[in-house]
Every structure is written in structure tokens, then in C-alpha cells.
C-alpha beads as a LAMMPS data file, in Angstrom:
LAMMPS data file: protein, C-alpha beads

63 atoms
62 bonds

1 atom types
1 bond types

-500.0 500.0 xlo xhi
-500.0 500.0 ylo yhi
-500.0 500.0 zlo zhi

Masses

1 110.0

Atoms # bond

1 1 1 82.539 -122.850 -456.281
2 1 1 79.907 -124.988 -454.611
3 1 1 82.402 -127.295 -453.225
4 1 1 84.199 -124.652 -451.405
5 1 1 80.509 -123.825 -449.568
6 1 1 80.036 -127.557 -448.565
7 1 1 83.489 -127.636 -446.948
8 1 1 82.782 -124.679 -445.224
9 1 1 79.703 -126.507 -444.298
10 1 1 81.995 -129.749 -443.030
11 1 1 83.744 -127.182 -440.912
12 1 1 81.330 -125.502 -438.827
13 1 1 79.890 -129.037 -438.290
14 1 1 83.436 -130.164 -437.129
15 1 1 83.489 -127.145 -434.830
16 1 1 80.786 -127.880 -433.599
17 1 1 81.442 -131.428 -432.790
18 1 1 84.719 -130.332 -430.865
19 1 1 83.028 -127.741 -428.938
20 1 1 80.758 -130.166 -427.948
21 1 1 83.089 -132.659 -427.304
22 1 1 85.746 -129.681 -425.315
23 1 1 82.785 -128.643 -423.113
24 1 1 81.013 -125.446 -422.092
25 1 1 83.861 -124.163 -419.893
26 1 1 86.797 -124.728 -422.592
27 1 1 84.630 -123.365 -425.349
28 1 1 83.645 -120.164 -423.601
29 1 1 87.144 -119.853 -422.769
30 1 1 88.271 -120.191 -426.517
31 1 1 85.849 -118.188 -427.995
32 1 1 86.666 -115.364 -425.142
33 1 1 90.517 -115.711 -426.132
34 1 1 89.804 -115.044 -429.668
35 1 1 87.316 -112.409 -429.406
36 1 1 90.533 -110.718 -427.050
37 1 1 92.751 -111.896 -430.349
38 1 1 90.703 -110.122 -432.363
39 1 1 90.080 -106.779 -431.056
40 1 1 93.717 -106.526 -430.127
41 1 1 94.565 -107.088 -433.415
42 1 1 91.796 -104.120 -434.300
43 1 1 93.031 -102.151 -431.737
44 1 1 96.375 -102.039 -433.777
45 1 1 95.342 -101.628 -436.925
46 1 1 93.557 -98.356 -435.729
47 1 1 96.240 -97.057 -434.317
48 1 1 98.683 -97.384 -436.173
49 1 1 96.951 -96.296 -439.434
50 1 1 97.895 -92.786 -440.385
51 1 1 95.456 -90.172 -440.853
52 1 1 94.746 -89.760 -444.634
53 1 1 96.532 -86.568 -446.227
54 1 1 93.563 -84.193 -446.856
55 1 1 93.690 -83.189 -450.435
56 1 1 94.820 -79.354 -451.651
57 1 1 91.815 -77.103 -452.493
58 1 1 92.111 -76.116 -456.234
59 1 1 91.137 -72.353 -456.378
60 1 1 87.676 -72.566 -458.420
61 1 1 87.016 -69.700 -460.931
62 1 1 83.449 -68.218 -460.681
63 1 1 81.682 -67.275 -464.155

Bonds

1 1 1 2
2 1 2 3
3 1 3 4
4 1 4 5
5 1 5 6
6 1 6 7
7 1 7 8
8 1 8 9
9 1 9 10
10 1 10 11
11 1 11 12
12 1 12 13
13 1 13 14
14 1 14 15
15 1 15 16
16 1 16 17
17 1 17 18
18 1 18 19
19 1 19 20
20 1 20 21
21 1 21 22
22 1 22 23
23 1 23 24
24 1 24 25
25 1 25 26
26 1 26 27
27 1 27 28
28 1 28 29
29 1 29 30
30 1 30 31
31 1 31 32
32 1 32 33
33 1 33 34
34 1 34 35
35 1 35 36
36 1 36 37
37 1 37 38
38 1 38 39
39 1 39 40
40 1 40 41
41 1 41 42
42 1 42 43
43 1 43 44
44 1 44 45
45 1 45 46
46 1 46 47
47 1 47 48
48 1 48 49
49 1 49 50
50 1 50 51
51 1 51 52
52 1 52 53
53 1 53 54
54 1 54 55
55 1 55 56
56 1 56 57
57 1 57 58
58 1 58 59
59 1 59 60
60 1 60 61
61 1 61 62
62 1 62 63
């Protein structure tokens, strides 16, 4: 499992690198496309998720 965390690790760095390398104004503009992405995509998910069937009361008997 520790490898998995040091390639995550290599990622961000590579993100990091191309961000750097893109510039501010691309970056900004990526990061603002996939934040839209995202809460689309949440947006949807919300909606279309059906309200959960409320369960049936079972008549309790008092001592």
C-alpha cells in the first residue's frame, strides 16, 4: 500500500509542474472548468435521486 501513496505523491508533483509550466491564466481556467464539472455532476445526482420510501409504522402494543 505504500507505493500507491508515493505515486499519488509523483502526481500532485506532476500537477504541479504542469500548472506551473500552463500558467496562472490556463490553470485558473482549468480548475474553474472542473469545479463547474463537478457541481454539475452534483447537481444531477441530487436531483435525480428519489426520495427514500418512509417506512410503515408497526402498531406498538402498550403493557
Amino acid at each position: 500500500m505504500p507505493t500507491l501513496a508515493l505515486w499519488m505523491i509523483v502526481a500532485v508533483a506532476d500537477i504541479a509542474l504542469l500548472a506551473a509550466a500552463a500558467g496562472p491564466a490556463v490553470t485558473v481556467l482549468v480548475v474553474a472548468g472542473l469545479a463547474i464539472v463537478a457541481g454539475g455532476f452534483a447537481g444531477m445526482r441530487s436531483i435525480s435521486r428519489r426520495a427514500p420510501e418512509q417506512a410503515k409504522a408497526a402498531a406498538r402494543k402498550r403493557a
